[in-house]
C-alpha positions as CSV (number, residue, x, y, z in Angstrom):
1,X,160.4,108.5,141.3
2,X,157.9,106.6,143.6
3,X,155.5,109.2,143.6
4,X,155.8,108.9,140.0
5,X,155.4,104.9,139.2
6,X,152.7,105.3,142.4
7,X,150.7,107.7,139.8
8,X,151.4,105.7,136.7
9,X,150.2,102.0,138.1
10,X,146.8,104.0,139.5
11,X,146.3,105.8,135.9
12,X,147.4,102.0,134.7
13,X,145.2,100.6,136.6
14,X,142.1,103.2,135.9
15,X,142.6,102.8,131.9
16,X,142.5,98.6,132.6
17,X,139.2,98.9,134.3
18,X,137.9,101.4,131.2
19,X,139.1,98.6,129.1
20,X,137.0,96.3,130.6
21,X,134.1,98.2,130.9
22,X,134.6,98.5,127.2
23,X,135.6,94.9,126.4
24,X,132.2,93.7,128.2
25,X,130.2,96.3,125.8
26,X,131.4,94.7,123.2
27,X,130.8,91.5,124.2
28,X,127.0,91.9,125.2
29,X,126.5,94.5,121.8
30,X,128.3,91.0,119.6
31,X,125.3,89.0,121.7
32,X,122.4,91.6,120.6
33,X,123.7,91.0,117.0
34,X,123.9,87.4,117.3
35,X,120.1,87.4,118.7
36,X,119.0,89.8,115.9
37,X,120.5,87.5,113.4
38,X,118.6,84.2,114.5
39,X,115.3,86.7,114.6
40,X,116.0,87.3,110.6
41,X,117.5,83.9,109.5
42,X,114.2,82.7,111.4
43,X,111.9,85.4,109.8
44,X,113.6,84.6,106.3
45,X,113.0,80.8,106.8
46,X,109.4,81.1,107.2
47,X,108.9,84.3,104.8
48,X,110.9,82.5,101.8
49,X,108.8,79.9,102.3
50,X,105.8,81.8,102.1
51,X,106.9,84.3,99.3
52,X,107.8,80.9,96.9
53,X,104.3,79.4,97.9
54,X,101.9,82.4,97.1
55,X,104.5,83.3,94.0
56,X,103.7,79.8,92.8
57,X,100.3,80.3,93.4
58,X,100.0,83.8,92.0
59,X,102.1,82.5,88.6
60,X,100.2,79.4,88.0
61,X,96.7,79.3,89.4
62,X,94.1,78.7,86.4
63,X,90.7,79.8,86.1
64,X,88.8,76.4,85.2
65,X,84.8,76.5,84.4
66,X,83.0,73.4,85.3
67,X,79.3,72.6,84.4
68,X,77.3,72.1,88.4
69,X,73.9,70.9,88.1
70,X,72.0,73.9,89.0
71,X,70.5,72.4,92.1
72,X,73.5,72.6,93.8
73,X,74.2,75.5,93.3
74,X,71.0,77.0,94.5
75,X,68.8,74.6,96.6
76,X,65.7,76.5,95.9
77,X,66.3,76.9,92.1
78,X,63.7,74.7,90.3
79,X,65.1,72.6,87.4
80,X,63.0,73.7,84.8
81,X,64.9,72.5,82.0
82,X,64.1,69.0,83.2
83,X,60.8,68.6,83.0
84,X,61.3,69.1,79.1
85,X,64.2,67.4,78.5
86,X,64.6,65.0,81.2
87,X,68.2,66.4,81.6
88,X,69.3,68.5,85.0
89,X,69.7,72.1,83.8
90,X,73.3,73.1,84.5
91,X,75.4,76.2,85.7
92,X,78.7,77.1,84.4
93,X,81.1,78.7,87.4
94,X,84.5,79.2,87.5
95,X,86.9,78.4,90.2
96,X,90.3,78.5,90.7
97,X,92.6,75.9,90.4
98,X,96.1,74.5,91.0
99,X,97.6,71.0,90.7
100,X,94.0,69.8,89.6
101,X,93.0,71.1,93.4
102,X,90.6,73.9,94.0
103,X,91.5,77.2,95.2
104,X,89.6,79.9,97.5
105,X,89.3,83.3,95.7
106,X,90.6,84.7,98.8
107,X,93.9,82.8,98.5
108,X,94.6,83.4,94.8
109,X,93.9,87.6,95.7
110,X,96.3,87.1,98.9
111,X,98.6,85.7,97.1
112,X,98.7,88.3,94.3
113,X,98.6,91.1,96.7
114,X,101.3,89.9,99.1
115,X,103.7,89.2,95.4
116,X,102.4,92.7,94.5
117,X,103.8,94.4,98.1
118,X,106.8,92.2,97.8
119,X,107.7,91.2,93.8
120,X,111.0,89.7,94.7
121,X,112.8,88.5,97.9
122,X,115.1,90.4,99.6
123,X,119.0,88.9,100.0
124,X,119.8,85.9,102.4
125,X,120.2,87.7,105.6
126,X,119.1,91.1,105.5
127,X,117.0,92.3,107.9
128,X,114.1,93.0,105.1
129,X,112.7,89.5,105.5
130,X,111.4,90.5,108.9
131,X,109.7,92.8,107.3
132,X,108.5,90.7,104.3
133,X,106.9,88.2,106.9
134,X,105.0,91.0,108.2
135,X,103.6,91.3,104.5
136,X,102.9,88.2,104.7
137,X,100.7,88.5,107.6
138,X,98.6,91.5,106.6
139,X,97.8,90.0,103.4
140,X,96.4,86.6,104.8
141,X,99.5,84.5,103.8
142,X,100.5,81.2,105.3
């Protein structure tokens, strides 16, 4: 009988230690999840932020075309039109704009490209966003 409870308390004692080892697995594996969770709530912070910016953009950037004396656009242009009339020729261009601000080319076509990758957010949390502020990036946004 004491050979017997001798054998049970080691086999006891070799299935505590293997719970443990398995309890402290679990432990650092619920710590990876928690870091990988801040790395997306972080990553959907910033992303969001970006995605409702160039979305904005994208949706409600105008194409506005304004009258520039043609001297400024071209310094070495000579003003013919003046010598007649007395009045500065002028040049039509178009520009973008937003608010009543003007915006770059290059924003407006980041801005549509990066909507284009990504045409709606993913859901709060998933691990997408990390991957939708890497869009971000490529395409020249924020």
């Amino acid at each position: 009988m004491r050979r017997r409870v001798q054998e049970s308390g080691t086999e006891l004692g070799k299935k505590a230690q293997l719970l443990d080892e398995a309890a402290d697995a679990l432990d650092a594996h619920a710590k990876a999840v928690d870091a990988v969770k801040a790395q997306i709530a972080e990553a959907e912070r910033i992303a969001r932020d970006l995605w409702n910016q160039a979305a904005h953009l994208a949706a409600n950037v105008v194409n506005a075309v304004k009258d520039v004396a043609s001297n400024a656009v071209n310094g070495f242009m000579q003003v013919i039109g003046a010598a007649g009339s007395g009045e500065p020729d002028h040049v039509r261009v178009s520009v973008h704009e937003l608010g009543g601000q003007q915006v770059s080319d290059g924003q407006v076509a980041s801005a549509k490209s990066f909507i284009a990758q990504v045409p709606s957010p993913p859901p709060s949390g998933s691990k997408d966003w990390i991957d939708v502020r890497g869009a971000a990036i490529r395409n020249g946004v924020g």
